[in-house]
C-alpha positions in Angstrom: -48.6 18.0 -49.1 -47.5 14.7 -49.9 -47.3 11.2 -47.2 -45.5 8.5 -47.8 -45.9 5.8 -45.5 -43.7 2.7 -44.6 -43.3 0.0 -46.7 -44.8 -3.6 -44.7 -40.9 -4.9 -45.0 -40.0 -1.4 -43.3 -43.2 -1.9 -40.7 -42.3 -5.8 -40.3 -38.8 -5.3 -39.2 -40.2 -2.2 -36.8 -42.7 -5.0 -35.1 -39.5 -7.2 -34.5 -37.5 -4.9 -32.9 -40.6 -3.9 -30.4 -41.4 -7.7 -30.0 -44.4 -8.3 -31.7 -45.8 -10.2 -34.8 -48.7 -7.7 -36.2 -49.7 -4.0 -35.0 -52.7 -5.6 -33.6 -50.7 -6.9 -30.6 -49.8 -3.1 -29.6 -53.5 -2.3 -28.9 -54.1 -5.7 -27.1 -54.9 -3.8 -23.9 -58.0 -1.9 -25.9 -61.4 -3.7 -25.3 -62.6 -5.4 -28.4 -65.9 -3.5 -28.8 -64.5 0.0 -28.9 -62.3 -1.0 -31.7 -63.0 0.3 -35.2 -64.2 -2.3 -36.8 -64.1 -1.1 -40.5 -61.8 0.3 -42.3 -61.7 4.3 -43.0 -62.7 5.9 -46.4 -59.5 7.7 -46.8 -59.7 9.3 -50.6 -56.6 9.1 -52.6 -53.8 11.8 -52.6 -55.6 15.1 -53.8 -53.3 17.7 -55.2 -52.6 20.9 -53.4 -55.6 23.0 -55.0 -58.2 20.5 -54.3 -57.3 19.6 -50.7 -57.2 22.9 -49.6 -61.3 22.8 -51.4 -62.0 19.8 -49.4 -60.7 21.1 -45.8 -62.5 23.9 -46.5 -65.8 22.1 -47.0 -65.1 20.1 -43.4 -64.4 23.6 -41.6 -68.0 24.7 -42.9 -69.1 21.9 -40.9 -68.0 23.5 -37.6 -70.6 26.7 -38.2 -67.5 29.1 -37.5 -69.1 32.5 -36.6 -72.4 31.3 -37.2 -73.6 31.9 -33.6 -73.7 34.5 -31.3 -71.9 32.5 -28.5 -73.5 32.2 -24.8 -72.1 29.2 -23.6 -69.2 29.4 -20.6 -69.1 26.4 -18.1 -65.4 26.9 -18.2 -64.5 28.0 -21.3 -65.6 31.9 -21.8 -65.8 33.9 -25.9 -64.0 37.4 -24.4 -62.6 40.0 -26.5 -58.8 39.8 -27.3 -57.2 43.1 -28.7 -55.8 42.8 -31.9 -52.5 43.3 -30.5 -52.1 40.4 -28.6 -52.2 38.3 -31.9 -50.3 40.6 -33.2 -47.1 40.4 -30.9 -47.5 36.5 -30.1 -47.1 35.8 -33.3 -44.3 37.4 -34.1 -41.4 34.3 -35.5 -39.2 34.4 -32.2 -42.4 33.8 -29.8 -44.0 31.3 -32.1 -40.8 29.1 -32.9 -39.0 29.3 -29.0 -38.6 26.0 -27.2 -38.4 25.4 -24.1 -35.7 28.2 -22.5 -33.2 25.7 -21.0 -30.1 27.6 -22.1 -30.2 30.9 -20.5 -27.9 33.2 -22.5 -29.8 32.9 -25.6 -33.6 33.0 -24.0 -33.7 35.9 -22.3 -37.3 37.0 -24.0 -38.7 33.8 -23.0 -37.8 33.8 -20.0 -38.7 38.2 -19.1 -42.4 36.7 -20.8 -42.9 33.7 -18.6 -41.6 35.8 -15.7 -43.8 37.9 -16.4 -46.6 35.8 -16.5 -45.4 34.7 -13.0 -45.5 38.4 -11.7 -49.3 39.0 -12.7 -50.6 35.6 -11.6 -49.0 36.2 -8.2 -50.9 39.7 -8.0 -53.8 38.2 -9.2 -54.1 35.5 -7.0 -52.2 36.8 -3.8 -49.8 34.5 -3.4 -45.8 34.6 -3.1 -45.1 32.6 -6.3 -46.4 31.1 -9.5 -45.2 28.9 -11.9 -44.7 28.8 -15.4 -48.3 27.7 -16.2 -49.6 24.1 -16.7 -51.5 22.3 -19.4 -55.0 23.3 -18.2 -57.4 24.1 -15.8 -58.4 20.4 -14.5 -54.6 19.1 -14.2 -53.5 22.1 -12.1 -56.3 21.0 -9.7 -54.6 17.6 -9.6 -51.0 19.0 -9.4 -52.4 20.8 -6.1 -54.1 17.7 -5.1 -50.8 16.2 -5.4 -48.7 18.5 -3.6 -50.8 18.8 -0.4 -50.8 15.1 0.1 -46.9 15.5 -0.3 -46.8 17.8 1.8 -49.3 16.8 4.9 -48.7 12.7 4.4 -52.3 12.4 4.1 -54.6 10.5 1.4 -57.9 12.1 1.1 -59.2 14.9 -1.0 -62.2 16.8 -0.1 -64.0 18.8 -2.8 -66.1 21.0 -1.5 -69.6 22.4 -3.7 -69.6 22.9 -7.2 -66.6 22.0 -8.4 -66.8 21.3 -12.1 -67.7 18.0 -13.2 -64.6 18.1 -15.4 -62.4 18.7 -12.8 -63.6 15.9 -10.7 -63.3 13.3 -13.3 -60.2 14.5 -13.5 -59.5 14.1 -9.3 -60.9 10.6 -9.4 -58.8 9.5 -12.7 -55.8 10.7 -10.2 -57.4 9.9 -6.8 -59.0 6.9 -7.3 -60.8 6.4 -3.8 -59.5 9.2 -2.3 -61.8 12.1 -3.0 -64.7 12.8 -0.9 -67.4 15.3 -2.5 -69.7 17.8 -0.4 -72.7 18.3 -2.2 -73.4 21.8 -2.8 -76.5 23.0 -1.0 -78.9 25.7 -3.1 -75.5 25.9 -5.4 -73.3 26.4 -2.7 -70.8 25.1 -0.4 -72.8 25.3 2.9 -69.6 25.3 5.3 -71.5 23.4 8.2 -71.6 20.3 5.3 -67.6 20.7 4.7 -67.3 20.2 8.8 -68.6 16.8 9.0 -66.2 15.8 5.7 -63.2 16.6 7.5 -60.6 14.8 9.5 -57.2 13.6 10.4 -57.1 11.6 7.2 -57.5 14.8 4.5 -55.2 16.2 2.6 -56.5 19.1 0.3 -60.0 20.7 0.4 -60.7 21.8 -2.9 -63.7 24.6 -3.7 -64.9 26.7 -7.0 -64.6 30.4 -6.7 -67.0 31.3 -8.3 -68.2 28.0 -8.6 -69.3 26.4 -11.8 -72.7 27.4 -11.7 -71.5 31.2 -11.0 -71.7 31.2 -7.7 -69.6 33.0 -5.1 -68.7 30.6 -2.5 -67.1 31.5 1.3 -63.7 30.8 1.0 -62.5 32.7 4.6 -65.0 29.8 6.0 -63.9 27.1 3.7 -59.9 28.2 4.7 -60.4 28.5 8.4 -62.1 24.7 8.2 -59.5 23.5 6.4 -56.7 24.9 8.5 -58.6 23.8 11.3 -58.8 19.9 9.9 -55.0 20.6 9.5 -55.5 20.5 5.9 -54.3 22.7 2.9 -56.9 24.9 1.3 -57.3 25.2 -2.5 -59.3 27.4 -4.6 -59.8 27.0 -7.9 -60.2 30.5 -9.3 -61.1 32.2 -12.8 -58.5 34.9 -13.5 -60.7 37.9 -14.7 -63.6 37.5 -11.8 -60.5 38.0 -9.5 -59.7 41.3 -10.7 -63.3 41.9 -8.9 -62.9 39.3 -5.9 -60.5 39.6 -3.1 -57.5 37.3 -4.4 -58.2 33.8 -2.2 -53.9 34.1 -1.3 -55.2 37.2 1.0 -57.6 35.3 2.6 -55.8 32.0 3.9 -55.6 30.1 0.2 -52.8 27.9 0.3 -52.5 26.8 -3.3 -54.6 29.3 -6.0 -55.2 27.4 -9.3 -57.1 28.1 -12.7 -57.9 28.2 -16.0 -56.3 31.2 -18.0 -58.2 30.4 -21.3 -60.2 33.8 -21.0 -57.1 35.8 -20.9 -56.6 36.8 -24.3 -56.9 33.2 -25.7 -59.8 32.2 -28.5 -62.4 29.3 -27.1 -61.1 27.7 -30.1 -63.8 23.7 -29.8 -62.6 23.2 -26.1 -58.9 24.0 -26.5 -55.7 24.3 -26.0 -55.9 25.5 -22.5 -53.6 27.5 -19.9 -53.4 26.7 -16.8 -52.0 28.4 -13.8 -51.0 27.7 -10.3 -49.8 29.8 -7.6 -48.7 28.8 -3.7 -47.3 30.3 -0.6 -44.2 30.6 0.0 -43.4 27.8 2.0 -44.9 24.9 -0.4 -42.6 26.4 -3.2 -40.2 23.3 -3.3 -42.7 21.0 -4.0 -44.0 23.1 -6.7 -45.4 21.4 -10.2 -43.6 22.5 -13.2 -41.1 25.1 -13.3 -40.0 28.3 -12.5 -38.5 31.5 -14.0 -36.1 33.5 -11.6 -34.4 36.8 -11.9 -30.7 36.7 -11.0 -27.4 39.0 -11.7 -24.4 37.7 -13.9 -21.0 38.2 -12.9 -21.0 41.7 -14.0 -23.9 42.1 -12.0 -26.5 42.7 -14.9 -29.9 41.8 -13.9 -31.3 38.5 -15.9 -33.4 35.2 -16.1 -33.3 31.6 -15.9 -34.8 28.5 -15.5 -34.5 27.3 -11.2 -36.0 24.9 -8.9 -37.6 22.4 -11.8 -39.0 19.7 -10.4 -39.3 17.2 -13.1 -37.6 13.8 -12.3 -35.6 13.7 -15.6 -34.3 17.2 -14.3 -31.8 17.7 -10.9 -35.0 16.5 -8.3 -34.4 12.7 -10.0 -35.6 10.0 -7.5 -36.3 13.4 -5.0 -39.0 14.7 -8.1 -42.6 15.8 -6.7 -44.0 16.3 -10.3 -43.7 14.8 -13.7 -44.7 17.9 -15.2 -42.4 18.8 -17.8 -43.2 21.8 -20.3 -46.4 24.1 -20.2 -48.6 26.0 -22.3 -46.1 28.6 -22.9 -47.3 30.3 -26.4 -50.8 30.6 -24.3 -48.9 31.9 -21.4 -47.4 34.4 -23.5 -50.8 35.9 -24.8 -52.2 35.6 -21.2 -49.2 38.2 -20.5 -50.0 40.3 -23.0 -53.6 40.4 -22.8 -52.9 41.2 -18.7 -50.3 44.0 -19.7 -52.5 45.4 -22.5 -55.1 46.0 -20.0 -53.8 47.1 -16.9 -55.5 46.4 -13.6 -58.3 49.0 -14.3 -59.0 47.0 -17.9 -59.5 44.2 -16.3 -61.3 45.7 -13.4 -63.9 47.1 -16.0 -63.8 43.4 -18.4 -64.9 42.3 -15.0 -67.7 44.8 -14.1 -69.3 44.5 -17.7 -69.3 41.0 -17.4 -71.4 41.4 -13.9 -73.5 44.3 -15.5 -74.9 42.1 -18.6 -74.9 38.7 -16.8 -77.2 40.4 -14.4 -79.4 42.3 -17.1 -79.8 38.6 -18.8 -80.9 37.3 -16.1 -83.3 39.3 -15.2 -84.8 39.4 -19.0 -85.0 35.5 -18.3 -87.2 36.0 -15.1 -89.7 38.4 -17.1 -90.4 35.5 -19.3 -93.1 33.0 -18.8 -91.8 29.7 -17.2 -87.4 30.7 -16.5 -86.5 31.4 -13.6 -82.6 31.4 -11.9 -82.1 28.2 -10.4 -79.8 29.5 -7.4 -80.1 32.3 -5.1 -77.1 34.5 -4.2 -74.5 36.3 -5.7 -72.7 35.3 -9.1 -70.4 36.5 -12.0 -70.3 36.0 -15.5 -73.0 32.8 -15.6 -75.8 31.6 -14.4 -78.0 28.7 -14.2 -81.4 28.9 -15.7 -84.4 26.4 -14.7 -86.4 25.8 -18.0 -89.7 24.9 -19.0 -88.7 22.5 -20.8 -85.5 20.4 -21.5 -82.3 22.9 -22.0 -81.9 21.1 -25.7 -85.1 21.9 -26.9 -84.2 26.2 -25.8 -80.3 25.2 -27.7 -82.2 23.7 -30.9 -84.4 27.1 -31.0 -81.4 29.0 -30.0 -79.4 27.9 -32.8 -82.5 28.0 -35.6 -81.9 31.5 -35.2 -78.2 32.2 -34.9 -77.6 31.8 -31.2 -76.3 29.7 -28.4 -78.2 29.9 -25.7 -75.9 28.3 -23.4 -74.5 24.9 -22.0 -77.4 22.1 -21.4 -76.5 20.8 -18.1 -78.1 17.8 -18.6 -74.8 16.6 -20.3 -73.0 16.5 -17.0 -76.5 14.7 -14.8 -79.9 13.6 -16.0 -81.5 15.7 -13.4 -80.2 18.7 -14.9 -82.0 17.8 -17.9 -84.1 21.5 -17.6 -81.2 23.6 -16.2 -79.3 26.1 -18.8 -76.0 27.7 -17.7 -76.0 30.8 -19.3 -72.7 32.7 -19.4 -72.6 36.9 -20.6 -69.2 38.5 -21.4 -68.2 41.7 -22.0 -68.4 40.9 -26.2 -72.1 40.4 -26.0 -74.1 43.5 -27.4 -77.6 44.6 -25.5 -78.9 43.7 -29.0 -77.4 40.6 -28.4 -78.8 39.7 -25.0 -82.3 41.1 -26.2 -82.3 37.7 -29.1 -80.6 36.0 -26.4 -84.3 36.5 -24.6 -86.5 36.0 -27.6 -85.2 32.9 -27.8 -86.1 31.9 -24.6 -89.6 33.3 -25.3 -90.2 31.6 -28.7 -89.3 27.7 -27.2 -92.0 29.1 -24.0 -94.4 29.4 -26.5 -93.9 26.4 -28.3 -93.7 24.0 -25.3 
């Protein structure tokens, strides 16, 4: 467990072959006030015993399974089966690389397929990829394609997309995205007509949305289409084992974040992102792709095909500088999917509807909550507070709970508005602290 570092003669000549005096000149470009200004207190080298003491101290620090876990706005605490850790972390799954050579990868390569085969039923489209880095990028990736594809510029997001995800868009976009404000929590489709044109590319919409929301998407598809646009839905996987799959409906490009399928919240990450197309857009594709194919005795197998990576066959042709994926989370989203079945995830999915809807209708009993949206939703909610949403998450934790995800991190004006989100882990006994919790920061405001 031992470091040792370069020697200055060793960094010195390093600097010279970049072309630069000092290290300082490499971080030039980084605003002077947002340097660290002091050095940090590293303690000296600790033998084995003692810094496995002192890591363990700093995990106590992250109250590990000190909370009863309500919070969702993208990131949702679902029960994995003990066998999905069980097989993905057997040594051949946990030590592959990528699968560029065929003959000696064919278990990679069945998995990702795999993977391919259940995101495509899921979603309703003709193909899938082999999974992205997250959630927010594969939003971007389809961003990208459709204004490959059409030779237009603008993006239209339509409703509640997640804040997240539009940061993202912009980082990417720039200019180019155009945001229809949801109206009552949703995408009202006579808002999207007056946002579209000859000039947009993509029209990007939640389903469900991230306040939980079910939007229109046969509305949002046909006024795409109609604008001459491609339409893009950004989907979670286990509400579509509920949902018609937005593929059957006129979705052109079906994108997501896989997290919930059979992969720990784990602070925010890693993440699993999916991304699934018609037919026709398949050459312009992010990432890559795992086909089935015969050798020359005619015995069915897998490889790598239609990579579109510049560093790979596409070159100076390349529509994406995507280059590996999440595939270890990929892995565990296959066998989470094959553990369960459809009807598995069919009933996740209806126990997630039946306690979201029994919370929040505890909520409404008590003095001063009510649901901030009308209409249908899965999974989550928004609640409208009596007082600020961190006062309800400083009660909730006092007595071993998170209430939620204060919205008032993503807009001041959502300083009183809780997004609550109910899986199928969470116990009646559960929800019914949940709602004292709610009552006892009532009482005190």
């Amino acid at each position: 467990m031992s470091f040792i570092g370069l020697s200055r003669e060793e960094e010195q000549r390093m600097l010279e072959s970049i072309g630069v005096r000092r290290f300082e000149d490499l971080v030039a470009a980084v605003p002077e006030e947002v340097r660290l200004q002091r050095a940090l207190a590293v303690p000296g080298p600790l033998p084995e015993i003692e810094s496995r003491r002192q890591f363990g101290e700093w995990a106590k620090l992250n109250h590990v399974d000190r909370g009863v876990s309500f919070m969702g706005g993208g990131i949702y605490d679902h029960y994995i089966p003990a066998a999905v850790n069980a097989i993905a972390m057997r040594s051949e799954f946990a030590t592959a690389y990528t699968p560029y050579q065929p003959e000696v990868a064919q278990g990679s390569l069945t998995a990702i397929f795999e993977f391919q085969s259940m995101i495509v039923e899921l979603t309703g489209c003709d193909v899938a990829n082999a999974s992205l880095y997250d959630g927010a990028t594969a939003a971007v990736e389809a961003a990208l394609l459709a204004r490959h594809q059409t030779g237009r510029a603008r993006v239209v997001v339509a409703g509640a997309l997640h804040p997240h995800y539009q940061d993202v868009l912009r980082t990417y976009l720039e200019h180019d995205v155009t945001v229809v404000a949801d109206r009552a929590g949703q995408c009202a489709p006579e808002d999207l007509r007056g946002s579209l044109g000859g000039d947009v590319a993509a029209v990007i919409y939640q389903h469900p949305n991230f306040f939980g929301l079910l939007e229109s998407p046969q509305a949002i598809h046909a006024l795409a289409h109609e604008a001459g646009a491609l339409a893009v839905a950004v989907c979670d996987p286990i509400a579509l084992a509920l949902l018609e799959p937005p593929g059957a409906s006129g979705a052109d490009i079906v994108v997501g974040e896989g997290q919930s399928l059979g992969n720990p919240p784990s602070f925010g990450g890693p993440l699993l992102g999916f991304f699934a197309c018609k037919q026709s857009l398949v050459r312009r594709m992010p990432g890559r792709l795992a086909a089935q194919t015969v050798d020359r005795h005619g015995r069915r197998g897998f490889v790598l095909t239609l990579q579109t990576r510049e560093q790979h066959i596409r070159r100076e042709k390349a529509t994406s500088n995507i280059c590996t994926n999440q595939g270890l989370l990929a892995l565990r989203a296959t066998i989470y999917l094959g553990l369960l079945g459809k009807r598995g995830l069919a009933e996740v999915a209806e126990l997630c509807v039946q306690k979201t809807h029994h919370a929040a209708a505890l909520a409404e009993r008590t003095s001063g909550y009510r649901r901030a949206h009308e209409g249908p939703f899965f999974r989550e909610f928004v609640l409208e507070c009596p007082v600020d949403a961190a006062e309800v998450l400083r009660e909730g934790r006092a007595r071993g709970i998170v209430p939620g995800v204060d919205l008032g991190r993503f807009r001041p004006a959502w300083r009183r508005q809780l997004l609550v989100a109910v899986t199928e882990q969470r116990s009646a006994a559960e929800i019914e602290r949940w709602a004292e919790v709610l009552a006892a920061t009532e009482w005190k405001s």
